[in-house]
C-alpha positions as a printed Julia matrix, in Angstrom:
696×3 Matrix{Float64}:
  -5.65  -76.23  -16.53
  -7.72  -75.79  -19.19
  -7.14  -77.9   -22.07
  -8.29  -78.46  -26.03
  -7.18  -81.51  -27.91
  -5.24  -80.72  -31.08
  -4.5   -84.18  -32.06
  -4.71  -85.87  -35.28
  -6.51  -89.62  -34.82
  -7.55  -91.24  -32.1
  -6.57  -89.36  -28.48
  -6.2   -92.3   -26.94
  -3.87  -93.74  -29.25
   0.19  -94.09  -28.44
   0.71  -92.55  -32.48
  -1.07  -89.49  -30.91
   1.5   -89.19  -27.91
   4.44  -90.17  -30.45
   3.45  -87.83  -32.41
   3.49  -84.39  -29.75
   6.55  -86.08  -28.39
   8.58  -85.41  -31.79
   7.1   -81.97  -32.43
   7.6   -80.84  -29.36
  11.27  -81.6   -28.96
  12.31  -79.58  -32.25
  10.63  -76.02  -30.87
  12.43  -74.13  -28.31
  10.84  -73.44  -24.48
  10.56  -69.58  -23.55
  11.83  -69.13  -19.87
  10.3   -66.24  -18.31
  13.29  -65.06  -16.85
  12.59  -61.41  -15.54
   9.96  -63.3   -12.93
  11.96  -66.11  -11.69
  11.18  -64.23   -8.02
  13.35  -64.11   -5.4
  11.84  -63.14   -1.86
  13.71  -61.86    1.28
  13.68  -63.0     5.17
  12.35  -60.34    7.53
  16.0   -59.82    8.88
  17.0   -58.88    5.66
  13.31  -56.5     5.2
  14.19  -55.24    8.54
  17.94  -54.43    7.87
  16.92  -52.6     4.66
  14.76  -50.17    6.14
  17.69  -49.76    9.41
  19.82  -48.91    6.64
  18.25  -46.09    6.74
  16.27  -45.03    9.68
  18.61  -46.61   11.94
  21.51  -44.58   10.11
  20.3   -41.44   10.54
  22.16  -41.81   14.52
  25.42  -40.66   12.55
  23.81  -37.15   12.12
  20.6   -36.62   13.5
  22.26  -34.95   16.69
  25.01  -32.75   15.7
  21.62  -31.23   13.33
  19.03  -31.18   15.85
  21.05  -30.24   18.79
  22.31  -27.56   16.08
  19.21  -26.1    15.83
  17.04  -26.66   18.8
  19.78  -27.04   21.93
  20.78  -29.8    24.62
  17.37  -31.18   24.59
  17.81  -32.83   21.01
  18.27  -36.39   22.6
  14.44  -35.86   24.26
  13.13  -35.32   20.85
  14.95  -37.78   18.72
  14.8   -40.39   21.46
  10.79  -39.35   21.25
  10.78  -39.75   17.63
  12.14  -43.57   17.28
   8.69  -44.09   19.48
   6.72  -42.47   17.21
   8.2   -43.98   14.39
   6.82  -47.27   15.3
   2.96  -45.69   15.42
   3.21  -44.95   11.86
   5.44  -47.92   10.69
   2.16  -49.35   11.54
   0.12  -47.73    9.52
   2.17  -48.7     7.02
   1.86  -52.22    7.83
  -2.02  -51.69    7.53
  -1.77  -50.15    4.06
   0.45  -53.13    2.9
  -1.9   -55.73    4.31
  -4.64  -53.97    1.62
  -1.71  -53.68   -1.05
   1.13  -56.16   -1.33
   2.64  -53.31   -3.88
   1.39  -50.43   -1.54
   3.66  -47.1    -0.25
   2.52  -44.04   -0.28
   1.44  -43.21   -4.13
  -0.64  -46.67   -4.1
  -2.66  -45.98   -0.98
  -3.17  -42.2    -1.95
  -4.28  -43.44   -5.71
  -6.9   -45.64   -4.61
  -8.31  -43.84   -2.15
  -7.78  -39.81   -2.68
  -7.18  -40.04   -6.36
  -4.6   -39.12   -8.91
  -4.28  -35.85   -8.51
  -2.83  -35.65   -4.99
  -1.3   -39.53   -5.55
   1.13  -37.25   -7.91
   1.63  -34.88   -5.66
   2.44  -37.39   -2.7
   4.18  -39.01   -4.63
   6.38  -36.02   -5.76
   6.88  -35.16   -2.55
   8.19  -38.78   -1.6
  10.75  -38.75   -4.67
  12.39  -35.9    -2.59
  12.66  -37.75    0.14
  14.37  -40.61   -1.72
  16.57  -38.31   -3.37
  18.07  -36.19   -0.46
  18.39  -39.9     1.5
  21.48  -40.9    -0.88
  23.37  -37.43   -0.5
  23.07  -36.58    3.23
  23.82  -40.54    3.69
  27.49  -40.67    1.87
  28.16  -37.03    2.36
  27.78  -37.8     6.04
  30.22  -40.95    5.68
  32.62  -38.85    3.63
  32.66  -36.38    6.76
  33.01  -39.55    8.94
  36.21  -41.13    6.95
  37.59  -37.14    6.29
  37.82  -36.87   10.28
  39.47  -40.33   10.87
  42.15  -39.43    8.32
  42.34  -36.01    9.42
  42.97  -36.75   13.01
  46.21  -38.71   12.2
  47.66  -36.1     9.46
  49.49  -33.25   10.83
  47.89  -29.47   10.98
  49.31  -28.4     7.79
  48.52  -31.59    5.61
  44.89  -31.91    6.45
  41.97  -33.39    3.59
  39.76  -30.04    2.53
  36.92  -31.81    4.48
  33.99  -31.03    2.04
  35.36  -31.74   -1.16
  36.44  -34.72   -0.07
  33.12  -35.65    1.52
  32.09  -34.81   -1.97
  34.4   -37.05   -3.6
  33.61  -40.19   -1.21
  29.61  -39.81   -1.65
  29.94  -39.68   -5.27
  31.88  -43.29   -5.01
  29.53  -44.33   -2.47
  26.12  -43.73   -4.82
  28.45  -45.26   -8.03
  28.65  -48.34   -6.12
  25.13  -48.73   -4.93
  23.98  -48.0    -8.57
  25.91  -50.78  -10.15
  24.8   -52.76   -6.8
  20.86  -52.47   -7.5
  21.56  -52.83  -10.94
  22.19  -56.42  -10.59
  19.22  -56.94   -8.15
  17.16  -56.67   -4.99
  18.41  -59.88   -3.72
  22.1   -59.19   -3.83
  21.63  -55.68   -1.87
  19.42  -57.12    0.71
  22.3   -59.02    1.65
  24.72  -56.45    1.49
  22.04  -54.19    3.98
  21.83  -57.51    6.34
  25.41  -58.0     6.49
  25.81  -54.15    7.45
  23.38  -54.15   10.56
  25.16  -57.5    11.53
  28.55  -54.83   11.89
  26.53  -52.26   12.99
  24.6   -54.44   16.32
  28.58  -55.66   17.09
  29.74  -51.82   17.05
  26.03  -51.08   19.16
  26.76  -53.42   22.07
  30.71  -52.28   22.32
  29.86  -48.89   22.3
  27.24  -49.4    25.17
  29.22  -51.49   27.48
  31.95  -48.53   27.15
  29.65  -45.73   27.32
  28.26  -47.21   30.49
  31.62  -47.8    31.92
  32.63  -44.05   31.22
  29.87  -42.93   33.2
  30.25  -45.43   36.12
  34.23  -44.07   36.1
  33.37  -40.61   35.32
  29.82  -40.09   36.62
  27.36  -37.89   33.95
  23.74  -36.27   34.34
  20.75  -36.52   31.71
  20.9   -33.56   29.3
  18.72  -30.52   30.67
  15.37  -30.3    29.0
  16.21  -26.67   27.47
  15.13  -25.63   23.83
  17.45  -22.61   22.54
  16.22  -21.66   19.04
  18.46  -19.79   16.67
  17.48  -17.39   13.31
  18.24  -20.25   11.32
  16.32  -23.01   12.85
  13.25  -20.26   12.61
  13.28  -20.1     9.09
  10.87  -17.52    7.98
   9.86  -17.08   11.33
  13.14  -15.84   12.56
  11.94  -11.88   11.77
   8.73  -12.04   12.62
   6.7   -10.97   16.32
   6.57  -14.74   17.24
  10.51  -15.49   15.92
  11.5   -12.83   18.4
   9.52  -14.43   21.56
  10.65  -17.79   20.54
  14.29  -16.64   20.74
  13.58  -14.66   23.86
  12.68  -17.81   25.19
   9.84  -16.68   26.43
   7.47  -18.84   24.7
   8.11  -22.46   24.57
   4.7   -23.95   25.49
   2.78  -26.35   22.47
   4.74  -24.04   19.81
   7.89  -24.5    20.81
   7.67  -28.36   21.1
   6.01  -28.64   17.58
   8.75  -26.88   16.23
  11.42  -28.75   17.99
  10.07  -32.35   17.34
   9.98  -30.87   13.67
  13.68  -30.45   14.13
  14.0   -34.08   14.91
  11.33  -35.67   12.15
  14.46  -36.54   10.24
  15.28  -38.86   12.51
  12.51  -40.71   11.57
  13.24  -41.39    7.55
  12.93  -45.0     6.29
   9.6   -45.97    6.81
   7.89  -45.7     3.12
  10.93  -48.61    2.32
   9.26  -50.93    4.39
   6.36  -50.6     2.18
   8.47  -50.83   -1.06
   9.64  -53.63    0.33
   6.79  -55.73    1.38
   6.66  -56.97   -2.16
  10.08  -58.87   -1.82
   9.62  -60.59    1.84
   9.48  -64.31    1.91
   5.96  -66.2     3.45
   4.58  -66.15    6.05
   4.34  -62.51    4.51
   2.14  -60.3     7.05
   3.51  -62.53    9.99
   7.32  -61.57    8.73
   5.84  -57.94    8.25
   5.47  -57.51   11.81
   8.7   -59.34   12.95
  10.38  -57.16   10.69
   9.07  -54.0    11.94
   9.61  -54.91   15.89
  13.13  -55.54   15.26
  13.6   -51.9    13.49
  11.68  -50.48   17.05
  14.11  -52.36   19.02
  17.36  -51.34   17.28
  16.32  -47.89   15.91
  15.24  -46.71   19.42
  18.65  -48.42   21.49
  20.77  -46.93   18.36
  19.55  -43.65   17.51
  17.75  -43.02   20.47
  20.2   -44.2    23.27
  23.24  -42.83   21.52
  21.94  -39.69   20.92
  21.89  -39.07   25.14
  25.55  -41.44   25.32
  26.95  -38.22   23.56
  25.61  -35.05   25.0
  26.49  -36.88   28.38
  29.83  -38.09   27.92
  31.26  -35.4    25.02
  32.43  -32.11   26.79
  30.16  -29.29   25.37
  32.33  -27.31   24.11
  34.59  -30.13   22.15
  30.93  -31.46   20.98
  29.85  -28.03   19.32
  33.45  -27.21   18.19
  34.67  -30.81   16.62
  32.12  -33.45   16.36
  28.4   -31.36   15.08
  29.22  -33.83   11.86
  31.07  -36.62   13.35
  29.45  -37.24   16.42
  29.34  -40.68   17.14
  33.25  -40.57   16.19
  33.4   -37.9    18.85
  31.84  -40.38   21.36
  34.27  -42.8    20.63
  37.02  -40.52   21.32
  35.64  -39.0    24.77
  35.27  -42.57   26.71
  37.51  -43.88   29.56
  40.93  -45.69   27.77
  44.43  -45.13   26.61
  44.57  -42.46   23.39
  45.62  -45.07   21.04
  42.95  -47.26   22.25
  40.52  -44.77   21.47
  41.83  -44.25   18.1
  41.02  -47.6    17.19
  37.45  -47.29   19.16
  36.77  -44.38   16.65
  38.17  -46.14   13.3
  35.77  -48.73   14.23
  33.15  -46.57   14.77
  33.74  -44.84   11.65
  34.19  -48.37    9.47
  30.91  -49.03   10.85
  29.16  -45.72   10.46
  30.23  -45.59    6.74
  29.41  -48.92    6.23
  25.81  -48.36    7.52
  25.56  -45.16    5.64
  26.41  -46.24    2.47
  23.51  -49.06    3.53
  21.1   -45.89    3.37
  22.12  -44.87   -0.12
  21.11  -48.37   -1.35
  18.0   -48.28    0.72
  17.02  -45.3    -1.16
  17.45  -46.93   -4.42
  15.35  -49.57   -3.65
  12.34  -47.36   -2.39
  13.01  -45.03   -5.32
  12.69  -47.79   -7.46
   9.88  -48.76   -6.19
   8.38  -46.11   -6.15
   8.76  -45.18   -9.63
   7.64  -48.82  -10.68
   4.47  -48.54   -9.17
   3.67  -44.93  -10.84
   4.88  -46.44  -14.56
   2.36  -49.22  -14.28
  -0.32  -46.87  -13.95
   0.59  -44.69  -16.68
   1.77  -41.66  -14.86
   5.97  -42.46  -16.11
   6.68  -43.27  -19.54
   6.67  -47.01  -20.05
   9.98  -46.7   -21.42
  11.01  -46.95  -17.97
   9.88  -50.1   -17.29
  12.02  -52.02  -19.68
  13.67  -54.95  -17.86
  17.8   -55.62  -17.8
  18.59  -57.74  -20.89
  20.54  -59.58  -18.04
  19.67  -58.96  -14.82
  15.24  -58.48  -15.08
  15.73  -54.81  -13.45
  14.08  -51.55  -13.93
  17.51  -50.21  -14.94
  16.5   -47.24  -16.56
  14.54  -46.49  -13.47
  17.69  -46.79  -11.2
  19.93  -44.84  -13.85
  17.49  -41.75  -13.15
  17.41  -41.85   -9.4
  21.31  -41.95   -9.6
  21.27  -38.98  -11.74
  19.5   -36.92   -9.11
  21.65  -37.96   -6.52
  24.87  -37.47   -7.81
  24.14  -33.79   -9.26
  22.12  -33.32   -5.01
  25.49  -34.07   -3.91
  27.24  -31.83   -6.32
  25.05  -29.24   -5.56
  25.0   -28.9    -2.12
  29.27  -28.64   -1.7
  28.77  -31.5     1.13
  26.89  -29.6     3.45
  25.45  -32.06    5.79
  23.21  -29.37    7.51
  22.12  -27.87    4.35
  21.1   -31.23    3.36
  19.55  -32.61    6.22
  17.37  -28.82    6.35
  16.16  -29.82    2.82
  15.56  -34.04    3.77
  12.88  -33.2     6.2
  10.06  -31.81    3.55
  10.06  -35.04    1.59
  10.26  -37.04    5.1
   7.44  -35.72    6.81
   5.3   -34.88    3.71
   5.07  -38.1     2.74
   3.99  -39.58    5.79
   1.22  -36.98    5.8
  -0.33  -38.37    2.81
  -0.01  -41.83    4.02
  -1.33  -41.14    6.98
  -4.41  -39.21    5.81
  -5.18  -41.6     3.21
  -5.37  -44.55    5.79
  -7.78  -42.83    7.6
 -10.15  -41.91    4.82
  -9.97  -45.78    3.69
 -11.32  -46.79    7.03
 -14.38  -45.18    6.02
 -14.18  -45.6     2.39
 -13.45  -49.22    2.85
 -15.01  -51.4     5.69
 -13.8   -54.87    4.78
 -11.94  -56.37    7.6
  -7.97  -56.04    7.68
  -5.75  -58.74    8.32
  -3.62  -56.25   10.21
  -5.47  -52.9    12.0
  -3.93  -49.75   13.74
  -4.78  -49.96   17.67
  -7.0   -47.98   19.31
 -10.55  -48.32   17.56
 -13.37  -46.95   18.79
 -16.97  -48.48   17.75
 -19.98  -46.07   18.46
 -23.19  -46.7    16.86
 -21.91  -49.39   14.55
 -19.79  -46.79   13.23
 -15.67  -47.67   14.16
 -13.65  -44.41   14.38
  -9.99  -45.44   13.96
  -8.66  -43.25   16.83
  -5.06  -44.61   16.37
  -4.65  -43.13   12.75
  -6.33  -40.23   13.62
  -3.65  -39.25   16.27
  -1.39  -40.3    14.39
  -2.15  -38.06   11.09
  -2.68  -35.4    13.02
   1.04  -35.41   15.27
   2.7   -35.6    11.26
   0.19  -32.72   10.22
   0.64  -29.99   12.75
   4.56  -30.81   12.14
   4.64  -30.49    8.75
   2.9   -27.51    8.72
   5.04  -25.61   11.16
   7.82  -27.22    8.9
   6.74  -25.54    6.31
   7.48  -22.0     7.97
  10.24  -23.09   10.35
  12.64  -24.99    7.51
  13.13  -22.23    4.58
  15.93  -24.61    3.15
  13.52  -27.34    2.48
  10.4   -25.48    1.93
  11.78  -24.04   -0.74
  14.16  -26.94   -2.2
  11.02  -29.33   -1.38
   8.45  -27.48   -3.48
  10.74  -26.55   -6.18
  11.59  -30.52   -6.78
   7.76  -31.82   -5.91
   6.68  -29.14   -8.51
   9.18  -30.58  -10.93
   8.54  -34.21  -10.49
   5.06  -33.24  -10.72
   5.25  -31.15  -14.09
   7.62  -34.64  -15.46
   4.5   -37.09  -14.28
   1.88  -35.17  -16.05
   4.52  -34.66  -19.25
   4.42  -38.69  -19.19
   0.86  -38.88  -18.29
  -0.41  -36.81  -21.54
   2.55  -38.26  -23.75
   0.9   -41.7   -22.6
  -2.3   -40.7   -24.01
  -1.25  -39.81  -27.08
   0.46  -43.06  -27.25
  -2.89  -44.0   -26.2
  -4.91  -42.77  -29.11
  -2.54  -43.9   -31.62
  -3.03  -47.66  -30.56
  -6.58  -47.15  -30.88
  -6.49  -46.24  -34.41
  -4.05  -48.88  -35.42
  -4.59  -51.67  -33.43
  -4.95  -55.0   -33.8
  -3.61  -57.35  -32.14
  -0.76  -55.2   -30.3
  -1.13  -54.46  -26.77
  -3.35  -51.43  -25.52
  -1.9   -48.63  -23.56
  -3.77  -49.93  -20.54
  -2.38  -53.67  -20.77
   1.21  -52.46  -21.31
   1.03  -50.34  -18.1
  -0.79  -53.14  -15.85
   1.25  -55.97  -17.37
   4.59  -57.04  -16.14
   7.56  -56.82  -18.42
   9.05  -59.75  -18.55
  13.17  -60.98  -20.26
  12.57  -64.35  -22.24
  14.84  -66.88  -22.68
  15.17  -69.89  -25.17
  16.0   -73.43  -24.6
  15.81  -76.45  -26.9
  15.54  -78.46  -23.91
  13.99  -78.91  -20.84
  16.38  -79.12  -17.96
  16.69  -78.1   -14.47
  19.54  -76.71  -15.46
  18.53  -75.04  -18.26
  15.4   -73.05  -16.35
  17.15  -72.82  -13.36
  15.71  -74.96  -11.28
  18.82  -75.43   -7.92
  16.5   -76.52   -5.46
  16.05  -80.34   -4.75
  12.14  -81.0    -4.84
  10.01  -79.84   -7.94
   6.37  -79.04   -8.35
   4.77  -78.12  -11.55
   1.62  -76.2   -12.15
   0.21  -75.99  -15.59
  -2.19  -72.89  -15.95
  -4.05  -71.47  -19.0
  -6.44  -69.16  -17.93
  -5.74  -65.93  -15.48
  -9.29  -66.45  -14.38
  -8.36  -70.18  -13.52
  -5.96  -70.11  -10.61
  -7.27  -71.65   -7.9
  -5.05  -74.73   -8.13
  -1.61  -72.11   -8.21
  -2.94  -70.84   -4.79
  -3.76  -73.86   -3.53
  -0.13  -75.23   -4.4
   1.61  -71.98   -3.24
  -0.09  -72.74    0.19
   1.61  -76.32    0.96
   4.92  -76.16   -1.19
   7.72  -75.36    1.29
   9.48  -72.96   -0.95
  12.89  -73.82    1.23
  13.64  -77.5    -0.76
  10.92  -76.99   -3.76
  10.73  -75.36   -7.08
   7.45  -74.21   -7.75
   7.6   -73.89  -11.8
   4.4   -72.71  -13.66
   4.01  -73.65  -17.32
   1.5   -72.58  -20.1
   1.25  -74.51  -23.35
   0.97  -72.49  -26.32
  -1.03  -74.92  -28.57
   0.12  -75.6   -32.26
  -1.88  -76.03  -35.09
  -1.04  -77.81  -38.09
   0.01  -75.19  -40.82
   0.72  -72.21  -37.94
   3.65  -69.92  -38.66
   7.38  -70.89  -36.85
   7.56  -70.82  -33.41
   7.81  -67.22  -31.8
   9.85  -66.58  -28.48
   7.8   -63.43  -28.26
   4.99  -64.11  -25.57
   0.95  -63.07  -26.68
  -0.79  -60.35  -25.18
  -2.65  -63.56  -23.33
   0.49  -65.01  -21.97
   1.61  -61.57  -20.76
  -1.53  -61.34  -19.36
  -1.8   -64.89  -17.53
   1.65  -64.45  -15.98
   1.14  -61.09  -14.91
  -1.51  -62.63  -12.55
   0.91  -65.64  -11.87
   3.63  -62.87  -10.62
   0.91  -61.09   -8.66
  -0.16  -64.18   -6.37
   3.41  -65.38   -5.85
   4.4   -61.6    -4.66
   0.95  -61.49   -2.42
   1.98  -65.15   -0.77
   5.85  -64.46   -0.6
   7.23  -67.43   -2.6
   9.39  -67.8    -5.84
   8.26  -69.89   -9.0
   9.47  -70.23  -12.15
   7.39  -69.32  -15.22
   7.57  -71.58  -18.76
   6.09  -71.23  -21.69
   5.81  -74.51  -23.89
   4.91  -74.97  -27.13
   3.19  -78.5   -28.14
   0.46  -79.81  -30.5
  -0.56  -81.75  -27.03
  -1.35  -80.01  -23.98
  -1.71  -83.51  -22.06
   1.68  -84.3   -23.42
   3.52  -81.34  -22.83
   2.51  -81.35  -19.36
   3.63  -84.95  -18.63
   6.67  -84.79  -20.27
   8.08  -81.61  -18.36
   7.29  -83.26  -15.63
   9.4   -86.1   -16.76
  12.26  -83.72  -17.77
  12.26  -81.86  -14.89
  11.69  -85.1   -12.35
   9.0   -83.68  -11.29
   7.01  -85.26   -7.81
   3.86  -83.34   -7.98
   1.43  -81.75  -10.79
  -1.03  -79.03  -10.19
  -3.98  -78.6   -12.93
  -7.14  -76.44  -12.89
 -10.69  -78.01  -14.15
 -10.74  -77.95  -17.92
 -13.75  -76.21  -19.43
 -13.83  -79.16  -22.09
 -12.79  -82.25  -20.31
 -14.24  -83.64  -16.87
 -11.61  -83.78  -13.87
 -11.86  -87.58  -14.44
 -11.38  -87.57  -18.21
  -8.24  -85.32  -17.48
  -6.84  -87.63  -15.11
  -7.46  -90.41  -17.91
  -5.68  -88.81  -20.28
  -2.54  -88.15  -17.83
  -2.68  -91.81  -16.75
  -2.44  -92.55  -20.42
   0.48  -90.66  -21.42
   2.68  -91.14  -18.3
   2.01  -94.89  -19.09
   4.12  -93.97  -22.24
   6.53  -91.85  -21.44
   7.62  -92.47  -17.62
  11.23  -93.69  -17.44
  10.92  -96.63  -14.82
   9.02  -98.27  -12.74
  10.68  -96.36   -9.63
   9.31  -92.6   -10.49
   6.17  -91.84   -9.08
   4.56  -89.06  -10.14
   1.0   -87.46   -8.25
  -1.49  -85.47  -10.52
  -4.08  -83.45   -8.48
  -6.81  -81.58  -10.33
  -8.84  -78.83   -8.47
 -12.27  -77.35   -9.6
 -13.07  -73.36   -8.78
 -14.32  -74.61   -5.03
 -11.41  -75.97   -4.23
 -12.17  -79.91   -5.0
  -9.9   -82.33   -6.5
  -8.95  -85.17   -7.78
  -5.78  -86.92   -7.38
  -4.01  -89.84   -8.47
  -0.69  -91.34   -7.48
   1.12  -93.08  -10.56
């Protein structure tokens, strides 16, 4: 850390350390709350992102069979393979950009103009994920109830899908409201559920078809007026519902049928940010265990229930319910079978209400990383006086939502017609991006797409090529194929567009005005790239009072953003499991300075901005403190006696050599340590990395 001495007399006298001591105790510590990070396990990464993806099994084939025939399960099951090829592009783009997704990647490599756009695009996608999610587990819990009410005294099934999704959304609002932490463990103790309900249902299924006996759906596309779109009326609508031509067109258009399948992925890049360390390693463990249970889940069940459910009761009674149909149409008494299906349905609404706060998170996201660079009002951005959210942020995403579901009368086909645009669209961007970055940017990866191809010192990244390419040519036939969400997804991406350039030219306005009148306020730029942090005042320094619950303590003092070599070096070793990694600044006082502010400077803002921004890149918590002192040396050794601190971090000063700091440290903990018993080790590190270190 770099220090200056402020001190009146002799440094190396005790009056000196008296002195800071007394001052310092009657000024009150800031606690930079709205940082205090919490990161995730990969279970809990992975069961965010199955909230959704993983989800989709509740609906996916009453849709797709609805609009491409008995050979849905082929395509879906063919999709959940997919999926994983571009889950790992995503993994590549968030090994480049710990707060990457879609807008991020785009931004930096294909610039603003079609970031917006992408971006756009992607909103839709998070804002059709809440209402076809709870709509579909309002149609789930309106069929239980139904099926034990007599004929005449049957639940309007619609309305009150309506009614339930509304609730649903309500809940997850207030949910994410509170914070990231809390709803990843909601979303991990859903898939828990959800893998008990998985292996019941298979053992049955497979004993129903060792009793009954069942054959593999026939590999026969039937398209319909509807699931042509705008292609319906036209020459090649006509042959396609002939049948008579169902080579490479046909097959495009039917895996387009079954993209939706596929929704989810952009979370895992929302929420790389959050997972604990090792990050990348947990990254990939994360993102096999969403192959493993999105492809025996959605892709297994989807065959368990064109095999087992009768055709005609399938088509007729279950196109919304159909995993509740499954549960009804397996080997067992009735009343068994009953319960089968309310635990199916438990389940299923459980793990589709885990979708709706999914797509708050991403959307959330999202949105942050957009604000930062200017392109959403920064009035967005404001942090929860109590909880360090983007509230405002999450109030706007549940305003879509709940006027989507409003809108479209609980319609589950309607909305999963519209859901596709934003799903597949996004992925194109991603996709597309990726592959111009391999160019753009040769630096080597920590984590690459398969299948590279080096000719003439040139490497062609085959993998994301066939990759983009596959999302492409579906999109595109999308576009003519899906009239709901063509026009629905345009309309929306236009508006979200038109809102982001609104904020973009309001922000330079806002922009201009600073200019003129500033002075020592934050510029436009630093208010978008900065964090926004909550502050809290103590008097005292406590674990308690910062809150500091672990057992072990480490304490980093840093002054400088460009000075952070010790912070890494400490967030390498510190096992973040038993140990509090708390990073303080000193804001020095000189005699005849105005009171103490609780308001943090534009170079505070700036240094813990970079503090936040290693910690997220590394995957480990720390607390940030702002202390106030007339002596740095002091206020450092004292926290560290509050706090019982074992170990102190501290970068090379610019004024004092690495031995003269450890002097001055020796000095002051002579003073002020409370007995003989507490050790205390100060290490020092210079910009390469060497140190010293004393034990004391």
């Amino acid at each position: 850390m770099e220090t200056s001495s402020n001190r009146q007399g002799d440094p190396n006298s005790a009056d000196a350390s008296t002195s800071a001591r007394s001052s310092s105790s009657s000024v009150k510590v800031v606690v930079v709350t709205s940082v205090m990070l919490s990161f995730i396990s990969f279970w809990r990464a992975a069961a965010i992102v199955l909230s959704d993806l993983a989800s989709t099994a509740y609906y996916i084939g009453g849709i797709t069979e609805r609009a491409i025939g008995e050979a849905a399960p082929y395509f879906i099951f063919g999709v959940m393979i997919f999926a994983y090829a571009v889950r790992m592009v995503y993994m590549e783009s968030c090994s480049i950009f710990t707060r990457g997704g879609v807008y991020r990647v785009v931004r930096n490599t294909l610039g603003e103009n079609l970031a917006k756009i992408a971006v756009s695009a992607l909103m839709f996608d998070y804002v059709l994920t809440g209402p076809i999610s709870s709509v579909s587990a309002g149609q789930y819990i309106v069929g239980l109830v139904n099926s034990f009410l007599p004929d005449g005294g049957k639940l309007p099934v619609n309305l009150t899908a309506q009614l339930i999704a509304i609730l649903i959304v309500v809940y997850f609002w207030r949910l994410n409201t509170r914070g990231i932490t809390e709803s990843s463990g909601q979303a991990l103790r859903i898939m828990q559920i959800t893998g008990a309900m998985v292996l019941i249902m298979l053992v049955w299924c497979g004993l129903t078809i060792y009793l009954r006996g069942a054959e593999l759906p026939s590999f026969t596309i039937k398209f319909n007026e509807e699931s042509l779109g705008f292609l319906g009326h036209t020459k090649l609508g006509e042959t396609l519902l002939s049948g008579k031509l169902l080579g490479a067109i046909g097959l495009v258009i039917a895996l387009g049928h079954s993209m939706l399948a596929m929704s989810g992925e952009e979370s895992l890049a929302q929420v790389y940010r959050e997972i604990e360390a090792p990050k990348l390693q947990n990254l990939k463990r994360a993102a096999i265990t969403i192959l493993i249970f999105s492809v025996t889940f959605t892709g297994i069940f989807s065959f368990l229930a064109v095999m087992i459910i009768p055709d005609e009761v399938r088509v007729a009674q279950y196109a919304d319910n159909l995993l509740a149909g499954l549960a009804m149409n397996v080997v067992g008494p009735e009343p068994v079978r009953l319960a089968l299906q309310a635990f199916v349905v438990v389940v299923g609404f459980l793990i589709l209400s885990g979708a709706v706060n999914t797509s708050f998170i991403g959307a959330n996201g999202v949105l942050n990383r957009v604000a930062e660079d200017g392109i959403l009002a920064d009035w967005f951005r404001k942090p929860h006086d109590r909880f360090g959210t983007t509230y405002r942020m999450i109030n706007l995403i549940t305003f879509f939502q709940l006027t989507t579901i409003l809108i479209s009368r609980g319609d589950v086909y309607l909305l999963g017609e519209a859901y596709a645009f934003g799903v597949i669209w996004s992925f194109v961007f991603n996709a597309f991006a990726m592959l111009v970055l391999r160019f753009k940017d040769r630096s080597p990866r920590r984590f690459r797409v398969p299948m590279n191809l080096a000719l003439g010192g040139v490497e062609f990244p085959v993998g994301i090529l066939i990759v983009f390419l596959v999302l492409l040519t579906v999109a595109t036939a999308n576009l003519f194929t899906k009239s709901v969400a063509t026009m629905s997804g345009v309309a929306f991406t236009m508006f979200f567009l038109i809102l982001f350039s609104a904020s973009e030219k309001i922000n330079q306005r806002e922009k201009e005005k600073r200019k003129k009148a500033q002075r020592d306020a934050l510029s436009l730029e630093e208010l978008q790239s900065l964090e926004k942090f909550n502050q809290e005042n103590e008097i005292k320094i406590t674990p308690e009072s910062i809150g500091s619950e672990k057992p072990n303590r480490v304490l980093v003092a840093v002054k400088k953003a460009t000075n952070m070599e010790h912070f890494a070096k400490c967030l390498d070793v510190v096992d973040a499991e038993t140990t509090d990694v708390i990073v303080m600044t000193v804001r020095v006082i000189e005699k005849g300075d105005q009171p103490f502010s609780p308001e943090m400077t534009r170079e505070e803002r700036q240094l813990f901005t970079e503090v936040v921004n290693l910690a997220e890149e590394v995957g480990k918590p720390v607390i940030p403190l702002v202390v106030p002192s007339f002596n740095p040396f002091f206020s450092i050794v004292n926290t560290a006696k509050e706090l019982g601190v074992r170990e102190v971090y501290l970068g090379e000063s610019q004024r004092f050599s690495m031995e003269t700091e450890m002097e001055e440290l020796a000095m002051i903990w002579g003073y002020e340590r409370p007995n003989e018993q507490q050790k205390i080790m100060f290490r020092i590190f210079d910009s390469e990395s060497q140190k010293v270190e004393v034990e004391l």
